[in-house]
C-alpha positions in Angstrom: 0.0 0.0 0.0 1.2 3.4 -0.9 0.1 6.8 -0.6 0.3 9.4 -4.1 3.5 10.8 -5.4 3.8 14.8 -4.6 1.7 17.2 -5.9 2.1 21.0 -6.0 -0.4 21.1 -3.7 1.4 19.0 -1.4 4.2 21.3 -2.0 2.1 24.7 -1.6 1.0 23.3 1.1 -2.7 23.1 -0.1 -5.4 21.3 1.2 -6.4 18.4 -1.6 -9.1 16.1 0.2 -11.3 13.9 -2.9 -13.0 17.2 -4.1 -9.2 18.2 -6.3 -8.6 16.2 -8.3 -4.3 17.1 -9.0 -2.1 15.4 -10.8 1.8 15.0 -9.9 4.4 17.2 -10.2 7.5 16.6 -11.6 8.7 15.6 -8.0 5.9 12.9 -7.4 6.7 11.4 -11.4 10.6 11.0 -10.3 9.0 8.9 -6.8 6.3 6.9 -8.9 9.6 5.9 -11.2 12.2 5.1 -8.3 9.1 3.0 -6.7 8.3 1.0 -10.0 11.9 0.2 -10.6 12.3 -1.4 -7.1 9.1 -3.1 -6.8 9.0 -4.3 -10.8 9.9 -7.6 -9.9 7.0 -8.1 -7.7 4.2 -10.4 -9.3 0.8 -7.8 -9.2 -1.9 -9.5 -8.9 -4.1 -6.3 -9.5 -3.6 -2.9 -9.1 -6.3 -0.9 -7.1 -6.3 2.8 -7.1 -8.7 5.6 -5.7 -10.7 7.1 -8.9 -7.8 10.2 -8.5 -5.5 10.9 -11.1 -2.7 11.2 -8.6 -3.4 8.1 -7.4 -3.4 6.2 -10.9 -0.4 8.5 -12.0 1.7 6.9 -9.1 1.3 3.7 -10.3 1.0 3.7 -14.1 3.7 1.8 -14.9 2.3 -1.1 -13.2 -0.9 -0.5 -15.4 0.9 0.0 -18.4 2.5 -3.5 -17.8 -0.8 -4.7 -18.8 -1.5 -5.5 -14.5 -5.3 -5.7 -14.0 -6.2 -2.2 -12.3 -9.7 -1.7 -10.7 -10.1 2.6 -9.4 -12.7 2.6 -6.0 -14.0 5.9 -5.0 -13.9 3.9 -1.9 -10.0 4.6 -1.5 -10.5 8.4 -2.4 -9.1 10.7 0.1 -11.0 12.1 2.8 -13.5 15.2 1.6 -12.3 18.4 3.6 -15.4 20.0 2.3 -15.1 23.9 3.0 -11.0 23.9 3.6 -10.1 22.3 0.2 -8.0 24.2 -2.1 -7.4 26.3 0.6 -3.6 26.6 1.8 -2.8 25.9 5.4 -2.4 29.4 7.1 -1.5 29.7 10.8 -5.0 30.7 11.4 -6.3 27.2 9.6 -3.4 25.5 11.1 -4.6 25.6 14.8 -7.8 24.7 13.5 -6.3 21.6 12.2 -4.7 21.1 15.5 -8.4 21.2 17.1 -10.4 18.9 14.5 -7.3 16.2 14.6 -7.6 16.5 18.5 -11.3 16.3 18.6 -10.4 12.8 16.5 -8.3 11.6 18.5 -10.8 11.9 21.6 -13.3 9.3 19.5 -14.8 12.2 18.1 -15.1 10.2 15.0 -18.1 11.6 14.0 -17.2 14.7 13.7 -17.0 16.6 10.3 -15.0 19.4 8.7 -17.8 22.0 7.7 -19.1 20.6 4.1 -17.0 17.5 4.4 -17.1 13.9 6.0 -16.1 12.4 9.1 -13.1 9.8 9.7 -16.6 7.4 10.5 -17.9 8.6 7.0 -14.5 7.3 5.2 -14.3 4.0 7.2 -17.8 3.4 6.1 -16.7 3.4 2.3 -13.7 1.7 2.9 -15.3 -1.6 4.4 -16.8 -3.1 0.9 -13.8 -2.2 -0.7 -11.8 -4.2 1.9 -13.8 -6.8 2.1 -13.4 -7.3 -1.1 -9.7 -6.9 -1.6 -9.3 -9.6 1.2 -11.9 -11.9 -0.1 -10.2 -12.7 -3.3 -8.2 -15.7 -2.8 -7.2 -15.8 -5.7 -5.0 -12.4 -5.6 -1.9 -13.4 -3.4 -0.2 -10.2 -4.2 -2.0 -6.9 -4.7 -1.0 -2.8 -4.8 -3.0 -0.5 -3.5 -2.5 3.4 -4.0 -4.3 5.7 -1.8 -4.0 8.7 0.0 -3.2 10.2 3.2 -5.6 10.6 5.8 -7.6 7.6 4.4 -4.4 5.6 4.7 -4.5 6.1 7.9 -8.2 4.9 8.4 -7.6 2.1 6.4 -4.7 0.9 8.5 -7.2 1.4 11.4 -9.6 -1.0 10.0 -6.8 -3.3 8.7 -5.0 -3.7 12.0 -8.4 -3.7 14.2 -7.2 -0.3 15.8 -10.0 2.6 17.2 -10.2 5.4 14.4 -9.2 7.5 17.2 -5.3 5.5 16.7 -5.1 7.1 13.0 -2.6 9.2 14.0 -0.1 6.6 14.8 -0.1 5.7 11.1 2.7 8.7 9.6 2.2 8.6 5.5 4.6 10.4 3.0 4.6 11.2 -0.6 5.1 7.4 -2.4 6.0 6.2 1.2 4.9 1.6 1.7 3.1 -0.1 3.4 3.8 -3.8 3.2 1.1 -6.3 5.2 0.4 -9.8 5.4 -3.1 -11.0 5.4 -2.9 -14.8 6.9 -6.9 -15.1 6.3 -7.8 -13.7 9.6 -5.8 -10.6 10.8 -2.9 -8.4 9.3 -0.1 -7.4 10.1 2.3 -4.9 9.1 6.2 -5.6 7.9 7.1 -2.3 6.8 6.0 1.0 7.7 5.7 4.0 5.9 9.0 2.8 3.6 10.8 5.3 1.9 14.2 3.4 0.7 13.0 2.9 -3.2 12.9 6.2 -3.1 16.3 7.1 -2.7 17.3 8.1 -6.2 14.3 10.3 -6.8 14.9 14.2 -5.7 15.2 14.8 -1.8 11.5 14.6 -0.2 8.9 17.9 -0.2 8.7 19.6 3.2 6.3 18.8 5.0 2.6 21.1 5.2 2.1 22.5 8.5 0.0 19.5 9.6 0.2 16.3 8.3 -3.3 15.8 7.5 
């Protein structure tokens, strides 16, 4: 599982959430390429992507490969409703720093103004897993997502609260590597970033990392 090469926004620091739908910047094409040429070997199954172009772009040369590829607006991004497009001010910043609090304190349920809820994202993720798990006959899948939903997904994945997210750090084309065994998951990296060491040095990092 990976999370989206850079974008400008991610560079601006711009909020992107599923209602932008940006495409990579010449950053995020250099990770998409150091990632395909270290994990090329690997026998893909199927390739499942959000419905975001960012998303597919980061993985196109697995689809180009001829690798089944299925896009889910189940993996799209969380919506930050109001706040995307916007970029992260101070001002917006410490209101960040609330909502993710407010998360963390199983406010789950709670939504950014004109947006949806970490409950709202696990909800749409749950067919979507279910039926990524359930297909025995996929031994080896790739799944590119995005941030904050990464996180959720991990939640759901690993049986951790939603209110845990947090714990799960994401970065531009950084993996994920789990094992299902049938039952439970478990995770053998985390958040991997050494394929990507012959791209350009990594974008700074947004005020919050949403």
């Amino acid at each position: 599982m990976i999370r989206h090469g850079q974008t400008e926004f991610n560079l601006s620091g711009i909020v992107q959430g599923s209602g932008i739908d940006s495409s990579l910047n010449e950053l995020g094409m250099a990770q998409a390429s150091s990632f395909y040429a270290s994990y090329k070997h690997v026998s893909f199954d199927r390739v499942y992507t959000s419905t975001l172009m960012r998303s597919v772009q980061s993985v196109s040369s697995f689809i180009e490969e001829g690798i089944a590829h299925e896009r889910l607006a189940g993996l799209n991004e969380i919506n930050w409703g109001n706040r995307e497009g916007t970029k992260i001010t101070s001002e917006e910043n410490d209101y960040y720093r609330w909502l993710l609090k407010e998360w963390q304190n199983n406010r789950i349920s709670l939504r950014i103004e004109g947006g949806e809820s970490p409950e709202d994202v696990a909800e749409r993720q749950r067919p979507v897993i279910e039926n990524i798990l359930n297909k025995e006959e996929e031994r080896t899948v790739l799944v590119c997502m995005h941030g904050r939903a990464i996180r959720i997904f991990l939640c759901q994945l690993l049986n951790y609260p939603l209110s845990a997210m947090d714990m799960f750090e994401h970065t531009n084309l950084g993996l994920y590597v789990l094992n299902y065994t049938g039952s439970m998951c478990s995770v053998e990296l985390f958040n991997n970033l050494d394929h990507l060491t012959d791209a350009a040095p990594t974008a700074r990092k947004s005020p919050v990392n949403l």
